[in-house]
NUVO-409678 format. One record per residue (C-alpha): residue in three letters; x, z, y; residue number from 0. Coordinates in pm, 1 decimal, decimal comma. Each point is the difference from the previous one (the first is absolute). Example, Ala and Ser with C-alpha at 12.3 -4.5 7.8 and 13.67 -1.06 7.14 Angstrom:
R / romar / X / Z / Y / numar
R / ALA / 1230,0 / 780,0 / -450,0 / 0
R / SER / 137,0 / -66,0 / 344,0 / 1
! end
This chain:
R / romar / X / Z / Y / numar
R / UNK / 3939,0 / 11523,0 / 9802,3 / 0
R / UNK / 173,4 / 331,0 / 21,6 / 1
R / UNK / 146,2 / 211,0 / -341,7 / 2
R / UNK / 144,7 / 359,8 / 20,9 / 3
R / UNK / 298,4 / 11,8 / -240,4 / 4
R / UNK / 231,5 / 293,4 / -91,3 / 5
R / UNK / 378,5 / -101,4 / 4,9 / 6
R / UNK / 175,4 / 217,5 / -246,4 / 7
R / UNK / 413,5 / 89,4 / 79,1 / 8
R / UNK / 239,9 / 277,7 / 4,3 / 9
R / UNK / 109,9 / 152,5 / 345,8 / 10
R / UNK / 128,2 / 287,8 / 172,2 / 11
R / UNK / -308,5 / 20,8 / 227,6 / 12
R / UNK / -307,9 / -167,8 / 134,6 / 13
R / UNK / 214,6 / -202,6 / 281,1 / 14
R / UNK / 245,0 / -122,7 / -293,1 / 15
R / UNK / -316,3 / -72,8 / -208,6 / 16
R / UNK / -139,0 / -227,1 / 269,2 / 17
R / UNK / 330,6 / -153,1 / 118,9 / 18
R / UNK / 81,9 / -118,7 / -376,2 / 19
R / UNK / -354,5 / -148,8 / -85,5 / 20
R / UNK / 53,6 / -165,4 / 308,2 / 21
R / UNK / 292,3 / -144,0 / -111,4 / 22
R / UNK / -135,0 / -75,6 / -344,6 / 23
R / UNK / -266,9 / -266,3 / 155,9 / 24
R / UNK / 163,1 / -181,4 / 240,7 / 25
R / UNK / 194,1 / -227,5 / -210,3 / 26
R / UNK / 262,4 / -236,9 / 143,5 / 27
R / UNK / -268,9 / -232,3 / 74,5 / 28
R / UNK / -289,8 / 265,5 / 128,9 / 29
R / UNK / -248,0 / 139,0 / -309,4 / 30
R / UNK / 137,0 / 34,6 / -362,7 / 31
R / UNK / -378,7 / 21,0 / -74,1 / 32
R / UNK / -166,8 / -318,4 / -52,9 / 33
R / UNK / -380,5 / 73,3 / 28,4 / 34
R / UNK / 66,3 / 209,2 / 334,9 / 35
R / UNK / 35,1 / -234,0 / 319,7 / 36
R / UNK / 78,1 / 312,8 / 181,6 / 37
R / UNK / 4,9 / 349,3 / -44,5 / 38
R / UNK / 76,9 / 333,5 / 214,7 / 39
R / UNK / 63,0 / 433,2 / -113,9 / 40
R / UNK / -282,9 / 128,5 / 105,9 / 41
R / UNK / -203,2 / -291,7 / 130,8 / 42
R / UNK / -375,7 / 78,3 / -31,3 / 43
R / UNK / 91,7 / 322,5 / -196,2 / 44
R / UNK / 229,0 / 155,8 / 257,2 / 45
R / UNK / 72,9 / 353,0 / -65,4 / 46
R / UNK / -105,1 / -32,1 / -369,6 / 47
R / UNK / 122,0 / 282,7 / -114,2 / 48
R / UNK / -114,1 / 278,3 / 231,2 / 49
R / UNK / 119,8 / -167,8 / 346,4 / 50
R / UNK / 316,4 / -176,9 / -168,0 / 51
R / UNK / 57,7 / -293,3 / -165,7 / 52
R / UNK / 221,3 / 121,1 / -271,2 / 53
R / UNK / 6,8 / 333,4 / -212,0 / 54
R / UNK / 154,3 / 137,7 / -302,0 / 55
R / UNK / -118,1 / -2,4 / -354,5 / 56
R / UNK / 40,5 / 426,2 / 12,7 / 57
R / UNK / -232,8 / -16,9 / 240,4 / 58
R / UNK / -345,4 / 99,8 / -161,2 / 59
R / UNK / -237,2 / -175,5 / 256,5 / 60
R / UNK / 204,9 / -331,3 / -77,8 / 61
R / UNK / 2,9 / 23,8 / -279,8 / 62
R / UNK / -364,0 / 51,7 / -62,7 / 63
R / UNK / -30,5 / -351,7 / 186,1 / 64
R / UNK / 260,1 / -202,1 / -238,8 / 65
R / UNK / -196,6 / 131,3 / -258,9 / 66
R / UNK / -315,2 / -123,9 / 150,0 / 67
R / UNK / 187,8 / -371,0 / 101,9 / 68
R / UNK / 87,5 / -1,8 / -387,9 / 69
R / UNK / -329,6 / 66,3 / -118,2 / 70
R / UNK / -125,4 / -251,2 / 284,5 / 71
R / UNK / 238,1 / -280,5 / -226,8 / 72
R / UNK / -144,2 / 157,0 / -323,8 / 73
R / UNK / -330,4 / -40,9 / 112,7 / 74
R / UNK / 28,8 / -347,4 / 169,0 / 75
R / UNK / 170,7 / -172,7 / -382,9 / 76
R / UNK / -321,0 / 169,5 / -216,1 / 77
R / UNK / -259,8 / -182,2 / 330,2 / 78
R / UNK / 183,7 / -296,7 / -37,8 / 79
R / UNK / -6,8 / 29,1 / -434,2 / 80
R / UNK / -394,1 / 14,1 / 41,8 / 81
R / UNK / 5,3 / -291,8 / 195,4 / 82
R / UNK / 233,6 / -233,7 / -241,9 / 83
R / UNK / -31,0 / 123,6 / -338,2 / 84
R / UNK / -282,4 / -252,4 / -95,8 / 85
R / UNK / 230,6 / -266,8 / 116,6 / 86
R / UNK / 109,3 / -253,3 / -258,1 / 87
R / UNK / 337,8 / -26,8 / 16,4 / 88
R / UNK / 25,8 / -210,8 / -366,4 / 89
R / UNK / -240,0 / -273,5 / 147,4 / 90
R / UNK / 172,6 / 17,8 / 354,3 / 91
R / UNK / 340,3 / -127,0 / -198,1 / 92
R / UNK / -167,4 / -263,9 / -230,6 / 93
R / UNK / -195,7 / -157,6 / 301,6 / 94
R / UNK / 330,7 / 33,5 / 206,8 / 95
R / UNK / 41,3 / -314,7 / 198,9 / 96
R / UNK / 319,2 / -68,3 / 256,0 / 97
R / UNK / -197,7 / -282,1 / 159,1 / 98
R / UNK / -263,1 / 221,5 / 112,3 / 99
R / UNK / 69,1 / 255,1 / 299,8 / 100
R / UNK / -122,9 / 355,0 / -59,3 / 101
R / UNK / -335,4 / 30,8 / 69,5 / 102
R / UNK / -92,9 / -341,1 / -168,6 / 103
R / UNK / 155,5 / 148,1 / -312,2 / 104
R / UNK / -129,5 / 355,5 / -12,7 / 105
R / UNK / -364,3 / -68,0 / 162,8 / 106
R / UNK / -170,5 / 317,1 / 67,7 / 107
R / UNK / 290,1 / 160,9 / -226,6 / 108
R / UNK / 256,9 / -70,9 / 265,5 / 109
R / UNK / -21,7 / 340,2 / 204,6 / 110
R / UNK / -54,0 / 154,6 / -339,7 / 111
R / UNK / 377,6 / -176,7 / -77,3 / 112
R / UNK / 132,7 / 118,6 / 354,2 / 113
R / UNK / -120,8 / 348,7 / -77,7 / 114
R / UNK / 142,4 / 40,2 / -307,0 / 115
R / UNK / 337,4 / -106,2 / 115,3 / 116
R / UNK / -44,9 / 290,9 / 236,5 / 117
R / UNK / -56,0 / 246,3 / -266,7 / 118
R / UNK / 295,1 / -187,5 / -179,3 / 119
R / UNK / 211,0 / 72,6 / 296,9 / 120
R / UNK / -68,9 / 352,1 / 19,9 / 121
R / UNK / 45,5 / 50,2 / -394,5 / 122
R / UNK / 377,2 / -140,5 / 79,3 / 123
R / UNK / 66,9 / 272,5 / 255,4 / 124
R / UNK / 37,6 / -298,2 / 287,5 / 125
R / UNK / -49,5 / 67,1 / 330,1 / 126
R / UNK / -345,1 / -132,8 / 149,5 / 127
R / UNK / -205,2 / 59,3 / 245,0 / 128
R / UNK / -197,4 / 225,8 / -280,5 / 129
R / UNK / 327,6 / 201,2 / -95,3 / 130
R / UNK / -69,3 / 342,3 / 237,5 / 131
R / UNK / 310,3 / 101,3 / -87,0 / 132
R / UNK / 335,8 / -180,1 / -3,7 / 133
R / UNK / 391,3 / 161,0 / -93,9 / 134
R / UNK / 204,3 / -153,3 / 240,7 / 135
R / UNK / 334,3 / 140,5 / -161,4 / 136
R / UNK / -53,3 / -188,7 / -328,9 / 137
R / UNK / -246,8 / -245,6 / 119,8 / 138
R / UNK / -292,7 / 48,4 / -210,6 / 139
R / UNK / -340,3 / 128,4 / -30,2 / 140
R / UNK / 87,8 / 209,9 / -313,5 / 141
R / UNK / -20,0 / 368,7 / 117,0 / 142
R / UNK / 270,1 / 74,5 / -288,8 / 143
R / UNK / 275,9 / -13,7 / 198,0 / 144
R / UNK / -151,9 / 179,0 / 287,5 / 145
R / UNK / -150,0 / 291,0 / -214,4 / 146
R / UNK / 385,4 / 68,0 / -147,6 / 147
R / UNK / 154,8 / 8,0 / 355,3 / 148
R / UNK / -302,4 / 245,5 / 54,9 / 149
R / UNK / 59,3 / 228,4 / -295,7 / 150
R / UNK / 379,3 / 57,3 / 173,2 / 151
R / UNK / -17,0 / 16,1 / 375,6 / 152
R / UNK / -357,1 / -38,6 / 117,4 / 153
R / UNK / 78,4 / 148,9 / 339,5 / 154
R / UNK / 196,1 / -346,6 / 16,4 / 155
R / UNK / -311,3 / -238,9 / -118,1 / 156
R / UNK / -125,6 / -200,3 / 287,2 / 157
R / UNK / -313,5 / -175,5 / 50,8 / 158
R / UNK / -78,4 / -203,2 / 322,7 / 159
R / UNK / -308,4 / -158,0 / 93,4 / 160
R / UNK / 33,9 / -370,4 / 100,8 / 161
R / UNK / -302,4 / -193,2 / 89,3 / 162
R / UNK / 27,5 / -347,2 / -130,0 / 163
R / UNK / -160,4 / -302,4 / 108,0 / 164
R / UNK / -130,3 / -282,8 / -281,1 / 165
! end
């Protein structure tokens, strides 16, 4: 399966953009991501941002689609809220078992369990195949950082599309 995140950093230009996310995920032993097996820029969503793979937050038409990858995240953590906020999370930790694996312990409950741990993640700001949006200069999916860098230079505020593979 493919997923179309934005890599946040600070550059000079689109080429420096690219060359430092590149350099961001290949770790000394390949990818600092561990839910990715591989990833490329671009990849299925080659020329992302109107032919290129990188653009500027000043740019208004990028923009327009960071805002719509954020909403995408906003929308994806109130889907996955409908699906899990019946689930009994007092019962799951009275009944909790170590001799039992997963699915023996949670029943039907179990992808309930897995998909609030999802929503958990998300809630934490860590990066996931869910996240949309990552800051690779502070690691994190907290936009915090990102949206004061923007406030000073946003001419300088980079986002790259990288296809990942999960």
């Amino acid at each position: 399966m493919h997923t179309l995140q934005l890599m946040l950093v600070e550059a000079e230009t689109a080429d420096d953009a690219i060359m430092q996310v590149s350099g961001a995920l290949e770790g000394d032993s390949g990818s600092v991501v561990d839910w990715s097996d591989w990833h490329e820029i671009g990849g299925r969503w080659q020329g992302h941002f109107d032919g290129q793979n990188a653009a500027a937050y000043s740019d208004y038409a990028a923009r327009r689609k960071f805002d719509e990858m954020v909403q995408q995240r906003q929308a994806h953590m109130a889907n996955l809220w409908d699906r899990v906020k019946n689930f009994d999370v007092e019962d799951a930790v009275n009944n909790y078992n170590p001799y039992q694996d997963f699915s023996e312990k949670m029943g039907l409950d179990g992808f309930k369990a897995w998909e609030l741990k999802r929503l958990c993640a998300l809630l934490d700001d860590n990066w996931t195949t869910d996240t949309a949006v990552y800051d690779l200069d502070n690691w994190t999916a907290n936009l915090k950082y990102f949206k004061g860098r923007c406030e000073l230079a946003p001419e300088m505020q980079f986002m790259v599309a990288v296809d990942f593979h999960h």
